[in-house]
N, CA, C and O atoms as a GROMACS GRO file, in nm:
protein
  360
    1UNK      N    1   0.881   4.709  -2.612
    1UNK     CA    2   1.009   4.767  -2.580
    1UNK      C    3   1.119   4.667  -2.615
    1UNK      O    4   1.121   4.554  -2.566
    2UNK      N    5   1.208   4.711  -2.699
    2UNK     CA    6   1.317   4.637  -2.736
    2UNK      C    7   1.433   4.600  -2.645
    2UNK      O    8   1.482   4.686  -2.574
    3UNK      N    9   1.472   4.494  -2.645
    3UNK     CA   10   1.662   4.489  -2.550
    3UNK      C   11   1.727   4.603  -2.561
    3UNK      O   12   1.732   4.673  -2.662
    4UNK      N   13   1.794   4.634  -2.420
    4UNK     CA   14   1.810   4.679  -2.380
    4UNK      C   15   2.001   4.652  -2.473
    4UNK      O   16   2.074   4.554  -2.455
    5UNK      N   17   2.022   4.738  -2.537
    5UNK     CA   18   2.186   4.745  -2.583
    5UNK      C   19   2.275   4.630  -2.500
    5UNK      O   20   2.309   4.525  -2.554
    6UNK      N   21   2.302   4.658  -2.388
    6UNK     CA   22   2.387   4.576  -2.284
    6UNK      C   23   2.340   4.482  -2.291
    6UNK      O   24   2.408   4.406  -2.360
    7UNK      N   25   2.234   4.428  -2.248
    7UNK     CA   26   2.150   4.281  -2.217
    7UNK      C   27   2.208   4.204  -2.373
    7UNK      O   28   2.280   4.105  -2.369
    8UNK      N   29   2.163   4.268  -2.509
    8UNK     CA   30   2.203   4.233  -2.626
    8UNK      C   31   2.292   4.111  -2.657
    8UNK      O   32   2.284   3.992  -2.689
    9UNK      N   33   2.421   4.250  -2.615
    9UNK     CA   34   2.547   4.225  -2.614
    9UNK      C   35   2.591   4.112  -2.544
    9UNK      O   36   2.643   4.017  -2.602
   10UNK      N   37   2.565   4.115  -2.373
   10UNK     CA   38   2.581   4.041  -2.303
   10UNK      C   39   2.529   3.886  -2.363
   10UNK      O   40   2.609   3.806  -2.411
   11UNK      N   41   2.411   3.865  -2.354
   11UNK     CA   42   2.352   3.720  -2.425
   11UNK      C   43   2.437   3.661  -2.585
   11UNK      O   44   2.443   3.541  -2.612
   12UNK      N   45   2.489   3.754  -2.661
   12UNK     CA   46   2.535   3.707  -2.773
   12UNK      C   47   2.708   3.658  -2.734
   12UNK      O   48   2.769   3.585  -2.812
   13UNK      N   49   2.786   3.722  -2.579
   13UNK     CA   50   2.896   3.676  -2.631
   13UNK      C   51   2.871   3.572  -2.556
   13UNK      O   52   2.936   3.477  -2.600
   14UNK      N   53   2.782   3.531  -2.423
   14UNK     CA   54   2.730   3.415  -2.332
   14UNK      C   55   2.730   3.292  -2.478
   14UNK      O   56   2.802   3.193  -2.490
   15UNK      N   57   2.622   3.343  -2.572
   15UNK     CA   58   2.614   3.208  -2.681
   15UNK      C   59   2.700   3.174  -2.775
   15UNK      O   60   2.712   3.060  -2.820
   16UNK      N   61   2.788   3.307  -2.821
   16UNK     CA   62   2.822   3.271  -2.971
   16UNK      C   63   2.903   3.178  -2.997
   16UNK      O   64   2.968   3.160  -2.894
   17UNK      N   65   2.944   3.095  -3.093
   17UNK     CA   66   2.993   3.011  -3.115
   17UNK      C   67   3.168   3.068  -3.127
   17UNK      O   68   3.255   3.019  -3.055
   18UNK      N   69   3.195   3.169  -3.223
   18UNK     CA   70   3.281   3.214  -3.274
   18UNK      C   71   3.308   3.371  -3.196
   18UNK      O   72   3.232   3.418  -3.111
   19UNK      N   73   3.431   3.437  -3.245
   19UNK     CA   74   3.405   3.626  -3.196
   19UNK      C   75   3.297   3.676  -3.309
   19UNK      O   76   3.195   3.736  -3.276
   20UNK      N   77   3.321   3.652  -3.412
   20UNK     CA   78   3.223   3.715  -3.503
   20UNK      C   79   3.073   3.691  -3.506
   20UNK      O   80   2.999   3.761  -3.575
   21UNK      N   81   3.014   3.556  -3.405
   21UNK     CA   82   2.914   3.515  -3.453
   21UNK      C   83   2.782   3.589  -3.363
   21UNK      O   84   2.762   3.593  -3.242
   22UNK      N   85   2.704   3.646  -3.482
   22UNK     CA   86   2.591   3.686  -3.381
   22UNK      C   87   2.437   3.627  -3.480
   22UNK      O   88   2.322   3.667  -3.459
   23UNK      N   89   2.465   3.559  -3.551
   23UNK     CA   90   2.343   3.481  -3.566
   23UNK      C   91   2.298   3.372  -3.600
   23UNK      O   92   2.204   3.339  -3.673
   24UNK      N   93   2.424   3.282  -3.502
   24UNK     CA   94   2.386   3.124  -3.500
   24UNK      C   95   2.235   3.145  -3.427
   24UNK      O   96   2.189   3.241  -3.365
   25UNK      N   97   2.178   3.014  -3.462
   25UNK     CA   98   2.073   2.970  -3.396
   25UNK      C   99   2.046   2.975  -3.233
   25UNK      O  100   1.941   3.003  -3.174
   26UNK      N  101   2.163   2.942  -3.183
   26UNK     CA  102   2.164   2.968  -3.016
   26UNK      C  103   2.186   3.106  -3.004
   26UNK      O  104   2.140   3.142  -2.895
   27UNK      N  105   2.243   3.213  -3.072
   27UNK     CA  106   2.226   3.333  -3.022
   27UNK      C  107   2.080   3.373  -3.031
   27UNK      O  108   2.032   3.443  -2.942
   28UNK      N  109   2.016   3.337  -3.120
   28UNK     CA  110   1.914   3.381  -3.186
   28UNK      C  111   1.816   3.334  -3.087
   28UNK      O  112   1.742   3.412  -3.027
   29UNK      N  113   1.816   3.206  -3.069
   29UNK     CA  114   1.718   3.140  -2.943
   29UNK      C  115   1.729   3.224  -2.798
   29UNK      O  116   1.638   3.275  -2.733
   30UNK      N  117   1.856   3.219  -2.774
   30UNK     CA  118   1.902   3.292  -2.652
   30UNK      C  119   1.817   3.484  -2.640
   30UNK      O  120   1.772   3.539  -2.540
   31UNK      N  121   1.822   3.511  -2.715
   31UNK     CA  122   1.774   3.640  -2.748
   31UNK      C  123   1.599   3.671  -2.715
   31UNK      O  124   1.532   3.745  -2.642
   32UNK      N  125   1.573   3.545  -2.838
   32UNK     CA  126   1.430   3.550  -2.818
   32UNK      C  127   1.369   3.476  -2.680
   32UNK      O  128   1.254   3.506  -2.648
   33UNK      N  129   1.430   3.395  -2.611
   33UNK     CA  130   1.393   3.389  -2.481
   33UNK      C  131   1.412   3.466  -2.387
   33UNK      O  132   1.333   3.477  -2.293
   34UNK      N  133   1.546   3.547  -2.401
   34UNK     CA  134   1.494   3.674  -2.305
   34UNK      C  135   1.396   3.778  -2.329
   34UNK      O  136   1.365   3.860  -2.242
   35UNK      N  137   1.332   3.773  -2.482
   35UNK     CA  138   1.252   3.921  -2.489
   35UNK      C  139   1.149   3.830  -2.500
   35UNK      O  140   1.055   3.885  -2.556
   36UNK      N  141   1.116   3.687  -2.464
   36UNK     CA  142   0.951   3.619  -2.445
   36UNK      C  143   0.965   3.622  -2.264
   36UNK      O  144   0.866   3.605  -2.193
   37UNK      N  145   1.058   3.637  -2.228
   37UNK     CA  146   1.038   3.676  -2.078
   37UNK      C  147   1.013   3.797  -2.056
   37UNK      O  148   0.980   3.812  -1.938
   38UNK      N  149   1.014   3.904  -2.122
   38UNK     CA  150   1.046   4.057  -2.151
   38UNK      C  151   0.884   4.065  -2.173
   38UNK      O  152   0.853   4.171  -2.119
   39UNK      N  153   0.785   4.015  -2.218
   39UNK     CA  154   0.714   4.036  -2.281
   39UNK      C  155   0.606   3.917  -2.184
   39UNK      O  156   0.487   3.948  -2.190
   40UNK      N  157   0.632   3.820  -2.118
   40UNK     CA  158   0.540   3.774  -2.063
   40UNK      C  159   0.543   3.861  -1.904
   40UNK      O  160   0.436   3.875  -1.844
   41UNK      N  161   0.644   3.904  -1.859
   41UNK     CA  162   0.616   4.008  -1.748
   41UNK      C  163   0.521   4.104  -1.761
   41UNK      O  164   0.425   4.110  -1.684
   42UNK      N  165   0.542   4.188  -1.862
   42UNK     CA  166   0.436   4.263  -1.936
   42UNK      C  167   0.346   4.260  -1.922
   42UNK      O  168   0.288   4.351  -1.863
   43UNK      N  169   0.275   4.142  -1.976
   43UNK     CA  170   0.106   4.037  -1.995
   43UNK      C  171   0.110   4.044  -1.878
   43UNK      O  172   0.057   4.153  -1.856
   44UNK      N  173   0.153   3.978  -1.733
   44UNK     CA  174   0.126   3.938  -1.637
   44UNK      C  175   0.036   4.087  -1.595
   44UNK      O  176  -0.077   4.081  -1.549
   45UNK      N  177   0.107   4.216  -1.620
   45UNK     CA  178   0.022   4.314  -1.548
   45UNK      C  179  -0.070   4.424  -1.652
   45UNK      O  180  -0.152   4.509  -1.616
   46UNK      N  181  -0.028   4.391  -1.784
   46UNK     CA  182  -0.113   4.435  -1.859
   46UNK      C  183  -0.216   4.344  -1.925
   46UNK      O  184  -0.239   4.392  -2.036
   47UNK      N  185  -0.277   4.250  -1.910
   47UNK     CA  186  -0.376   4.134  -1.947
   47UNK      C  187  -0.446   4.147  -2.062
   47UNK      O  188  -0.464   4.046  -2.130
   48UNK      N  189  -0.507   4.295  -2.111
   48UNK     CA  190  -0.568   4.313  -2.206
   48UNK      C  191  -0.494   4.352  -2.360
   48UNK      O  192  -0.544   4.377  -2.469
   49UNK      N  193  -0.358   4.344  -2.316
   49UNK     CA  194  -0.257   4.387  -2.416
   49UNK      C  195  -0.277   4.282  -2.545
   49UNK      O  196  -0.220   4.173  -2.549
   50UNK      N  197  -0.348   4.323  -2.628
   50UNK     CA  198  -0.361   4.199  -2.730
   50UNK      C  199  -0.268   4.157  -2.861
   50UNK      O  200  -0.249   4.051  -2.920
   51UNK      N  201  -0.211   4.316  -2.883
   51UNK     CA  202  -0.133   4.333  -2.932
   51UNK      C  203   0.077   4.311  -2.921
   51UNK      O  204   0.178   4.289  -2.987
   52UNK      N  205   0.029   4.336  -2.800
   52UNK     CA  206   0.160   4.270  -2.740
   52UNK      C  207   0.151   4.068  -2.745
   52UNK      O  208   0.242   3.995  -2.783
   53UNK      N  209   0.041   4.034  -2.705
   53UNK     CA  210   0.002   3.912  -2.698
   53UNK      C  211   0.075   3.805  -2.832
   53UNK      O  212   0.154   3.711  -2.839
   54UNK      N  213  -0.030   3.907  -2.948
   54UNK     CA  214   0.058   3.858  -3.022
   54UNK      C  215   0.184   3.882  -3.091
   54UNK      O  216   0.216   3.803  -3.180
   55UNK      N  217   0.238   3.951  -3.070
   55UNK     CA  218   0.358   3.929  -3.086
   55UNK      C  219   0.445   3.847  -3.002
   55UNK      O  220   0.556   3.809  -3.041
   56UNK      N  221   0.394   3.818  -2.883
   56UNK     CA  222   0.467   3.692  -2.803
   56UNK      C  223   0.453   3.588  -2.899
   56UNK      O  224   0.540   3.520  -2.953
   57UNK      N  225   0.332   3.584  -2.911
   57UNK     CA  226   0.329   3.414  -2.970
   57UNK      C  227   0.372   3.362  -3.095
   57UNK      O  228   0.384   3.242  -3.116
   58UNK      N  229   0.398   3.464  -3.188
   58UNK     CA  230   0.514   3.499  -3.309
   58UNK      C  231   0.597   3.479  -3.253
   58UNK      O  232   0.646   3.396  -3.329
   59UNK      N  233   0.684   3.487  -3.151
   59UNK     CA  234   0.810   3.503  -3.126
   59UNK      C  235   0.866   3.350  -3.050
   59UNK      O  236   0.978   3.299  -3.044
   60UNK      N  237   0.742   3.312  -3.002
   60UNK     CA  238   0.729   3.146  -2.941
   60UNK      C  239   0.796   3.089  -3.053
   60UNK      O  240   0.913   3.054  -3.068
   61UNK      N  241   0.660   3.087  -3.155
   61UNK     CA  242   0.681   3.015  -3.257
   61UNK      C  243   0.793   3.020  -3.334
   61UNK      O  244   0.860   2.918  -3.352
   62UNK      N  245   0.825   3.133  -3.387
   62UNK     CA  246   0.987   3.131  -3.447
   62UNK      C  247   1.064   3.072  -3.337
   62UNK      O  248   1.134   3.021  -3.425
   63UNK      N  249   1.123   3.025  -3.217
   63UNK     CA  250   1.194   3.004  -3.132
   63UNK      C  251   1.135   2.878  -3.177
   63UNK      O  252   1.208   2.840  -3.268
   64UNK      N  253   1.062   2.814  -3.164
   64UNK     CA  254   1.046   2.691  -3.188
   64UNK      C  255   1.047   2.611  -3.306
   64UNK      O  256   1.079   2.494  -3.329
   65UNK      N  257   1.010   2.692  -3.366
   65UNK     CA  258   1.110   2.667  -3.559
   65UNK      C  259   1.283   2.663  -3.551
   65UNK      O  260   1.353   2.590  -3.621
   66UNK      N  261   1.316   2.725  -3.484
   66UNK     CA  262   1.454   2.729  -3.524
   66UNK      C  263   1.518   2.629  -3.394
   66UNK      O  264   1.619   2.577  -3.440
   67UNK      N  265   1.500   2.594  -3.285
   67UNK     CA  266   1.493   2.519  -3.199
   67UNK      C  267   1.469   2.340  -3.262
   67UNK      O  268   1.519   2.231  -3.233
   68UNK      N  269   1.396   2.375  -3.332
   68UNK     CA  270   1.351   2.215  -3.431
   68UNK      C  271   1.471   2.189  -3.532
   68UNK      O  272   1.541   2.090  -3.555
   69UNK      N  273   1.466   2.333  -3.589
   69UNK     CA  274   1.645   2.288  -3.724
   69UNK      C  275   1.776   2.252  -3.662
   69UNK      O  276   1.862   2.178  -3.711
   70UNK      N  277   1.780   2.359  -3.467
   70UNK     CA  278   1.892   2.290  -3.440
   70UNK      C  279   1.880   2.168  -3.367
   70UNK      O  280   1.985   2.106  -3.352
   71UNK      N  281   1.779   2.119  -3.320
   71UNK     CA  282   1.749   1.949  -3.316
   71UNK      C  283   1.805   1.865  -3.415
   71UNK      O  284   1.893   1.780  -3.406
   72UNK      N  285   1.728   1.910  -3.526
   72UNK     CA  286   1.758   1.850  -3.667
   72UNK      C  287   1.859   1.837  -3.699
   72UNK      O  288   1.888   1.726  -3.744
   73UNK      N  289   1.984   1.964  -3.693
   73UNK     CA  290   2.122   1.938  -3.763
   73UNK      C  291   2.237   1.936  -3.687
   73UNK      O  292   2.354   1.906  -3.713
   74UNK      N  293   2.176   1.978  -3.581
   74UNK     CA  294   2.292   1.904  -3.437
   74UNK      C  295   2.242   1.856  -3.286
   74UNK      O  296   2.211   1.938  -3.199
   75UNK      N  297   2.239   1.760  -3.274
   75UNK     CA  298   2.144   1.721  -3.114
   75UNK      C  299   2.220   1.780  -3.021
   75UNK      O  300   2.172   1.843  -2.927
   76UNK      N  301   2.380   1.759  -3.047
   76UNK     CA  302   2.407   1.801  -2.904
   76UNK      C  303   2.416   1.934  -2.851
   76UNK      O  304   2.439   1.973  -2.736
   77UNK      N  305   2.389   2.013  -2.988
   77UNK     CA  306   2.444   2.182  -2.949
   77UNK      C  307   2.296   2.200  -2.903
   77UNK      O  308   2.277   2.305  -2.840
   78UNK      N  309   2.171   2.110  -2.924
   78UNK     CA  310   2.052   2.150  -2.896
   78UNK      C  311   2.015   2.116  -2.729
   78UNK      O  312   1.951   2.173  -2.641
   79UNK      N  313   2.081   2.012  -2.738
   79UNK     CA  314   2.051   1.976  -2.561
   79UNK      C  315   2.116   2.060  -2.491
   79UNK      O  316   2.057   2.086  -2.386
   80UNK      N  317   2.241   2.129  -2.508
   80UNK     CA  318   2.299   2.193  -2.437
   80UNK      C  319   2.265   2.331  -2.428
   80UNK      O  320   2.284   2.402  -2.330
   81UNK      N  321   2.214   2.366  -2.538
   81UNK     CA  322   2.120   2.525  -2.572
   81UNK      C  323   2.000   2.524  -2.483
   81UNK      O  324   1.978   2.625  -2.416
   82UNK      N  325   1.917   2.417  -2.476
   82UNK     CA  326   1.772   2.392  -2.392
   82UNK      C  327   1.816   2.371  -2.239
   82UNK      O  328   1.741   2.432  -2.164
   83UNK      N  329   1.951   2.279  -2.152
   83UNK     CA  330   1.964   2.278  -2.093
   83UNK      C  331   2.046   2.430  -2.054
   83UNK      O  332   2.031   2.458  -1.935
   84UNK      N  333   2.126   2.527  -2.128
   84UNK     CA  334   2.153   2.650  -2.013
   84UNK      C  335   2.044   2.719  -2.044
   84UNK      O  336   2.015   2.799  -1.955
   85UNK      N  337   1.946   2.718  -2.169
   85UNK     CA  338   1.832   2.809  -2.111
   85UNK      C  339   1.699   2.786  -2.061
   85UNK      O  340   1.596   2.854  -2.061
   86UNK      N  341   1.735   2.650  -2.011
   86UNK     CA  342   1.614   2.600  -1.901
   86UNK      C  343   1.510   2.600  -1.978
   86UNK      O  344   1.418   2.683  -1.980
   87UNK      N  345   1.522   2.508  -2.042
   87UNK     CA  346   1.385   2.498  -2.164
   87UNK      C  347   1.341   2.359  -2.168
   87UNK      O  348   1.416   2.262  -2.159
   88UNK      N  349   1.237   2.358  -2.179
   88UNK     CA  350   1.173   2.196  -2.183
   88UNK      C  351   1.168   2.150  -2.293
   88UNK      O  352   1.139   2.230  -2.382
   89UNK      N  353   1.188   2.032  -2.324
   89UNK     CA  354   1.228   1.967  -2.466
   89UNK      C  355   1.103   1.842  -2.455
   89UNK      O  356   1.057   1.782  -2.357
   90UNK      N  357   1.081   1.837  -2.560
   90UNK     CA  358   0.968   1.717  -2.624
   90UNK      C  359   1.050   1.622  -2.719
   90UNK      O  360   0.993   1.530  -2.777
   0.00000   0.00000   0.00000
């Protein structure tokens, strides 16, 4: 099940950098951590969902690819992206 229109909306003007911007890296992160929360609720009561499964872990992984470039090409917009979305950093 996809975001919910509002939720969308809401998370992109919370991140965006600019009015126009809806696909910096922090929107993009911001997004996919709400629908890997969206999706590990799910698992919690559907367990055998394997298919859902993976698509979580696709969606980890891209978050953590793009989480690494904005490490890479700006530290501080990255600490501050991991610290409002409560994310643990290595």
């Amino acid at each position: 099940m996809p975001l919910a229109k509002e939720t969308k909306t809401k998370i992109i003007t919370d991140y965006h950098r600019h009015e126009t911007d809806t696909g910096s890296p922090e929107v993009q992160v911001a997004i996919m951590t709400n629908r890997i929360l969206q999706l590990t609720e799910h698992l919690r009561t559907h367990s055998h969902d394997e298919s859902c499964r993976r698509g979580l872990l696709k969606l980890v992984g891209q978050r953590r690819r793009l989480l690494a470039y904005l490490r890479k090409t700006n530290y501080q917009r990255y600490l501050a992206l991991t610290e409002q979305l409560k994310l643990r950093r290595k």
